[in-house]
Steps between C-alpha positions, in 0.01 A plus 500: 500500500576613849493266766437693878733382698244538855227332380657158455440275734600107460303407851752458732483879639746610263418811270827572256796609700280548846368249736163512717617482866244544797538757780483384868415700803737413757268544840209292376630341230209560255597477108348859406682623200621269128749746322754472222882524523781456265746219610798661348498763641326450820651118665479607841176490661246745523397718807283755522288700722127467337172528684328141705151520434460234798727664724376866365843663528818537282712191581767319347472286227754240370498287177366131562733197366 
């Protein structure tokens, strides 16, 4: 039997090798996005440009603590 390795989840926000993290806009501060990224590889924060549906433009958005 196969176990798949994404769809475990032991309720703290971790899902295998990844981790939930939440996406912050950086002019309003709104939490708009909750993606997945892979500690090992990935240690540094993330920042990326994604769309503010409460600003209504493309801003910055940085990983929350």
């Amino acid at each position: 039997m196969k176990i798949n390795v994404l769809n475990y989840n032991n309720g703290k926000g971790v899902i295998g090798m990844k981790q939930k993290v939440i996406l912050v806009c950086t002019e309003c501060l709104s939490r708009n996005y909750s993606i997945t990224k892979n500690k090992r590889l990935n240690v540094e924060r993330l920042e990326l440009n994604k769309y503010c549906k409460k600003c209504g433009k493309h801003t910055l958005h940085k990983e929350s603590k």
